[in-house]
FIGUFI-844912 format. One record per residue (C-alpha): z, y, x; residue in three letters. Coordinates in steps of 0.5 Angstrom, whole numbers, plus 500, padded with zeros to 3 digits. Example, Ala and Ser with C-alpha at 12.3 -4.5 7.8 and 13.67 -1.06 7.14 Angstrom:
BEGIN
{Z=516&Y=491&X=525&resn=ALA}
{Z=514&Y=498&X=527&resn=SER}
***
This chain:
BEGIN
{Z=598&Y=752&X=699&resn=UNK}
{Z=594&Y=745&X=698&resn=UNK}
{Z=596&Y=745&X=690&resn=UNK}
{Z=595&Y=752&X=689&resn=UNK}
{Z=589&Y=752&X=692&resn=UNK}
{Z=586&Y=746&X=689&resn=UNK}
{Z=584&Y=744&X=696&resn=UNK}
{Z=582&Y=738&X=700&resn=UNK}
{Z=588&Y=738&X=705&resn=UNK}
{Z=582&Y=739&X=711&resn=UNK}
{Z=578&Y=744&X=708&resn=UNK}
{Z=576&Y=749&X=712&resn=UNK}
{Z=578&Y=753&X=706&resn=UNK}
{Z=585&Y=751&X=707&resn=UNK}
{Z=585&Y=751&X=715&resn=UNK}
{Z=582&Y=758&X=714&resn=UNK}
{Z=589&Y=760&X=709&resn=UNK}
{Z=593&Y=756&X=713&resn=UNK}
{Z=591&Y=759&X=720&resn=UNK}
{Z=592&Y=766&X=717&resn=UNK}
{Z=599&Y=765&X=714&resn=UNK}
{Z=601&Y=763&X=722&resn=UNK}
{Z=597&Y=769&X=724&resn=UNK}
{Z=602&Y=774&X=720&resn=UNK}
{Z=608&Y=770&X=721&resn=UNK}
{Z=607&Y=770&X=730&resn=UNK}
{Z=605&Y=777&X=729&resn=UNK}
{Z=610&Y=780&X=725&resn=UNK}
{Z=616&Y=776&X=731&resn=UNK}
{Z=613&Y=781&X=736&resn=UNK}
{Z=617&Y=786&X=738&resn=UNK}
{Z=613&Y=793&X=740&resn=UNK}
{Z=615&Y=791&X=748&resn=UNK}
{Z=613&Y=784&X=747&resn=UNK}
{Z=606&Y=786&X=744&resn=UNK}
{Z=602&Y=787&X=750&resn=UNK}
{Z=604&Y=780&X=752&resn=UNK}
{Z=602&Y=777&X=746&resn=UNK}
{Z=596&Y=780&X=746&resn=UNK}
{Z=594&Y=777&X=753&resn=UNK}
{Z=597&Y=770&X=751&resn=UNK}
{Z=593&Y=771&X=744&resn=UNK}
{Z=587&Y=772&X=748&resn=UNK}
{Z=587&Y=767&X=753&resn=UNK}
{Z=590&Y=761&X=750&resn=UNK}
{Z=586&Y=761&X=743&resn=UNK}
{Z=579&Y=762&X=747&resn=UNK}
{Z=579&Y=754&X=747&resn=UNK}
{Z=584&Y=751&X=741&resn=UNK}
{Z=582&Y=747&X=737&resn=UNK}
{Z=583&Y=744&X=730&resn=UNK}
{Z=584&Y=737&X=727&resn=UNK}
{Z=579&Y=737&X=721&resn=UNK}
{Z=576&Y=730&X=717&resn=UNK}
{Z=569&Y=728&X=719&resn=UNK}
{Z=566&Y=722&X=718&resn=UNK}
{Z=561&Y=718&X=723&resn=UNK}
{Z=557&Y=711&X=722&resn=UNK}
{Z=560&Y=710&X=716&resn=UNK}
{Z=567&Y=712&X=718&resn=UNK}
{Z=573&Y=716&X=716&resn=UNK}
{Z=577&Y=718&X=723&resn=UNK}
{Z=581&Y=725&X=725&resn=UNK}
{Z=576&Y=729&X=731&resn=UNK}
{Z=578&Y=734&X=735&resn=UNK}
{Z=573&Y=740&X=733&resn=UNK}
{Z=572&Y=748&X=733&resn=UNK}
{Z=573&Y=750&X=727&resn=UNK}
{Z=573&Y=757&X=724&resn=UNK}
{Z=580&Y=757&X=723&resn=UNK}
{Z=581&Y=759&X=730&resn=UNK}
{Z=577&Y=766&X=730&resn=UNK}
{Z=581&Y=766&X=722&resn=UNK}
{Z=587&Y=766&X=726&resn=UNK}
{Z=585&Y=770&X=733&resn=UNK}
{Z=582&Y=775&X=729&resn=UNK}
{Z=588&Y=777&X=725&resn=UNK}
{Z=592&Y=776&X=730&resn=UNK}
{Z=588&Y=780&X=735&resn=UNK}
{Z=586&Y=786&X=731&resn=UNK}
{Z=594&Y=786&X=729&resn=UNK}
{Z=597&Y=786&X=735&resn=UNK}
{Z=592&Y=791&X=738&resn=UNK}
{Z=594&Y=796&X=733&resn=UNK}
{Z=601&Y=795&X=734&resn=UNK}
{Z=600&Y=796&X=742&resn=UNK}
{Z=596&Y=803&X=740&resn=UNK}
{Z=602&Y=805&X=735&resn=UNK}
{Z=607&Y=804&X=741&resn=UNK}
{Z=603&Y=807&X=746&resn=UNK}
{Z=602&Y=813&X=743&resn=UNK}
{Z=609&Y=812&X=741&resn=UNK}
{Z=612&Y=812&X=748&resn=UNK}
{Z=607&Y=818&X=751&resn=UNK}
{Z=610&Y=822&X=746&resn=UNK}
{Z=616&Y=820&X=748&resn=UNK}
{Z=616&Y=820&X=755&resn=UNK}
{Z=611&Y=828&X=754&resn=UNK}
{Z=614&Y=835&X=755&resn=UNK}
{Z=619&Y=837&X=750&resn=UNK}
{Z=617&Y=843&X=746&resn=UNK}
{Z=623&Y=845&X=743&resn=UNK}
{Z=624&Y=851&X=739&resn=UNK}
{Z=624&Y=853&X=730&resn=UNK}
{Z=618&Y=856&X=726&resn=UNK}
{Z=620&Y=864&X=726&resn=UNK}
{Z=621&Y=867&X=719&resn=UNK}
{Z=615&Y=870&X=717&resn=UNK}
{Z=615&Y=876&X=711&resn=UNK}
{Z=609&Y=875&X=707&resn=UNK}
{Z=607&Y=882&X=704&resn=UNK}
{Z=604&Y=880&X=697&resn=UNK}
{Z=598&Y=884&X=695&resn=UNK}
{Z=594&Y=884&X=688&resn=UNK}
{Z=600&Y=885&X=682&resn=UNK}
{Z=599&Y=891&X=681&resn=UNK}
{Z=592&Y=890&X=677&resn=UNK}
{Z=597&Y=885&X=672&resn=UNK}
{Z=602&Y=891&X=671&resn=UNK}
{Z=597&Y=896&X=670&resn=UNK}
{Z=594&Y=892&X=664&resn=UNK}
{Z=601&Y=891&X=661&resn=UNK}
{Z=602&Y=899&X=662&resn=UNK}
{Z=596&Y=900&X=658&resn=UNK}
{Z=597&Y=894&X=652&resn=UNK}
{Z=605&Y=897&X=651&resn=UNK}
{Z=603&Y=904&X=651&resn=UNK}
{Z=597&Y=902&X=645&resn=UNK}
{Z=602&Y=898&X=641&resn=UNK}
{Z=609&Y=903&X=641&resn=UNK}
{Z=603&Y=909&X=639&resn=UNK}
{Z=603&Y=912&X=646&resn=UNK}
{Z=596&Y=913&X=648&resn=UNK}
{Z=590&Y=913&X=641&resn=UNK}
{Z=586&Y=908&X=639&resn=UNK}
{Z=580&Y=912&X=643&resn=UNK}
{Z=584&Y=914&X=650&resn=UNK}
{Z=587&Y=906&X=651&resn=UNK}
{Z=579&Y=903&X=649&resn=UNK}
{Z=576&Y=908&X=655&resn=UNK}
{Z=582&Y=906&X=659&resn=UNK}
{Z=580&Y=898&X=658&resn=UNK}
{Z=573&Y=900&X=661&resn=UNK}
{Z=575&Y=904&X=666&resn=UNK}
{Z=581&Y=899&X=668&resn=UNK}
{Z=575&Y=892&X=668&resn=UNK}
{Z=570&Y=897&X=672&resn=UNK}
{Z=575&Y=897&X=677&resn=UNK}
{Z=580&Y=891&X=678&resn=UNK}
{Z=577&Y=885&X=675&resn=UNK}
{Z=573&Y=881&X=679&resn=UNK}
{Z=565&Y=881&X=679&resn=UNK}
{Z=564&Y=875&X=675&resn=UNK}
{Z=567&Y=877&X=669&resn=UNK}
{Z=566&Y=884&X=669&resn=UNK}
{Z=560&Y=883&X=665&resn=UNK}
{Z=562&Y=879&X=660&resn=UNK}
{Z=569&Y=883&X=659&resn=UNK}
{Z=565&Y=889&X=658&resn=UNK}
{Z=561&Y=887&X=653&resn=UNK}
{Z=567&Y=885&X=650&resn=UNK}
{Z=570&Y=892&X=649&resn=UNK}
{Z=563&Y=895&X=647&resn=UNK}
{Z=564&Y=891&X=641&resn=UNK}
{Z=571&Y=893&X=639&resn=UNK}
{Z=571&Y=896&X=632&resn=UNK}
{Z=578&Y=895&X=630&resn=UNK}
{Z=585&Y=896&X=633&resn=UNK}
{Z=586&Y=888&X=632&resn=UNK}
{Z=579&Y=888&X=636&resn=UNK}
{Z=582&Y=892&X=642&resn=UNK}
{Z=589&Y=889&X=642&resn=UNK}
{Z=585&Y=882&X=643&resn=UNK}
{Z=581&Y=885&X=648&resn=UNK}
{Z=586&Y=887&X=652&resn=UNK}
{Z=589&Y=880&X=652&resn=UNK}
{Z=583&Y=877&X=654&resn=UNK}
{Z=583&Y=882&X=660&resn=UNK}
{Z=589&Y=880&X=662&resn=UNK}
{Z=588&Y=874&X=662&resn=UNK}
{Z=583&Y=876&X=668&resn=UNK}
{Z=588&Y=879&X=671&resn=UNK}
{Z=593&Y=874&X=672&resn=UNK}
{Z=588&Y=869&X=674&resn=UNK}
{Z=584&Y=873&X=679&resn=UNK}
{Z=592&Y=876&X=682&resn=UNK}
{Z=594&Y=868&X=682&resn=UNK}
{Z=589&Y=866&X=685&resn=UNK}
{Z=589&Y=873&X=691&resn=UNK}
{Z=597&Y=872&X=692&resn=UNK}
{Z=595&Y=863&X=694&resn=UNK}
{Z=591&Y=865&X=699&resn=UNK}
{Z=595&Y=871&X=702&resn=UNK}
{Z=601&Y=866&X=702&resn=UNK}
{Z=595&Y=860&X=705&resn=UNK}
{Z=593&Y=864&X=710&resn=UNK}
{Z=600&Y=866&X=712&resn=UNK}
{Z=603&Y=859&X=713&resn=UNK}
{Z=597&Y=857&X=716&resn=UNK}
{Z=599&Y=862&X=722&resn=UNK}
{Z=606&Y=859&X=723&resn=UNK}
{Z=604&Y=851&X=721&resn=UNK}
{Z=604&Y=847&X=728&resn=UNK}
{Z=597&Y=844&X=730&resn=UNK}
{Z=596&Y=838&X=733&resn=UNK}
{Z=591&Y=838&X=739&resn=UNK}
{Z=590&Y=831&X=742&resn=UNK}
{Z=596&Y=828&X=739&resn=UNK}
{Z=600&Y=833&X=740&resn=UNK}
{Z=603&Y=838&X=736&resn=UNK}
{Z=604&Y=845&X=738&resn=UNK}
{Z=603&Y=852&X=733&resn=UNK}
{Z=607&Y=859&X=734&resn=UNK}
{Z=615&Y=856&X=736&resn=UNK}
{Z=620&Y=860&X=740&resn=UNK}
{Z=622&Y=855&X=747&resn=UNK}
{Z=628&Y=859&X=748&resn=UNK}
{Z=631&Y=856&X=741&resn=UNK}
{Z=634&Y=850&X=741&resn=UNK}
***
């Protein structure tokens, strides 16, 4: 440390580094049962530890025992650590020693709504293009379809859209583009559909605990 730090071996830099790494080695010997023991110990013995460091008095060079910041370095570190530990364990335990609610999330059957627009605009589009339905049927037919299952935000702009339609290519294009809408408006219905669902059946937490819609008698 002493090279790879450049420092001077009394440096309260160094003690700092030095103290840390005794830290991290202590607290990673504690086992989960030994923790609450630990942090006693940590607590009460490193109130009064000292730490040699160099100082120079009338002109004299000699080792002294004084406080120095490497104590709260190390009681810091260590304290902090072993106290998080202590609450992971403690939480750990009361879960272990609580009620078990046994039991298995039941089968939900989602009924999926909001398709049925995406088949309606391909109907129309492949009843155009194998000349089922006239150039003037199908354009009437888009505007009826976007007033009524395209959602507000785009509607206008859709219209719009057909109202400038001239040509069969111009049509086929705006039928594209409406079913574009379509899929992006049905995808984003069935997500939520799907999200509410799950929502309905995923186990919660409350207090640390999990809970939701389980069947107790199951094992």
């Amino acid at each position: 440390i002493k090279k790879e730090l450049g420092l001077h071996p009394y440096s309260k830099k160094l003690q700092q580094e030095v103290a840390t790494l005794e830290a991290q080695r202590d607290v990673a010997g504690a086992t989960p049962e030994e923790v609450g023991t630990a942090l006693d110990a940590v607590s009460n013995e490193l109130r009064y530890r000292e730490l040699p460091t160099k100082t120079r008095r009338l002109g004299k060079s000699r080792m002294d025992w004084v406080r120095h910041p490497a104590v709260s370095a190390y009681r810091t570190y260590t304290i902090a650590q072993l106290e998080e530990m202590e609450r992971v364990y403690s939480e750990t335990l009361a879960l272990a020693e609580a009620k078990t609610i046994t039991g298995e999330i039941p089968e939900v059957e989602v009924t999926v709504e909001g398709l049925e627009p995406v088949k309606n605009i391909r109907r129309i589009d492949t009843r155009f293009r194998e000349k089922q339905a006239t150039y003037a049927q199908t354009k009437k037919q888009l505007v009826d379809y976007v007033n009524e299952h395209l959602p507000k935000e785009v509607r206008g702009k859709m219209l719009a859209s057909v109202k400038n339609v001239k040509t069969e290519l111009d049509l086929t294009k705006a039928i594209a583009q409406a079913d574009k809408y379509a899929e992006q408006y049905a995808q984003k219905t069935i997500t939520t559909q799907i999200t509410s669902e799950l929502k309905k059946i995923t186990p919660r937490k409350a207090a640390g605990y999990r809970y939701g819609r389980f069947t107790p008698e199951t094992q």
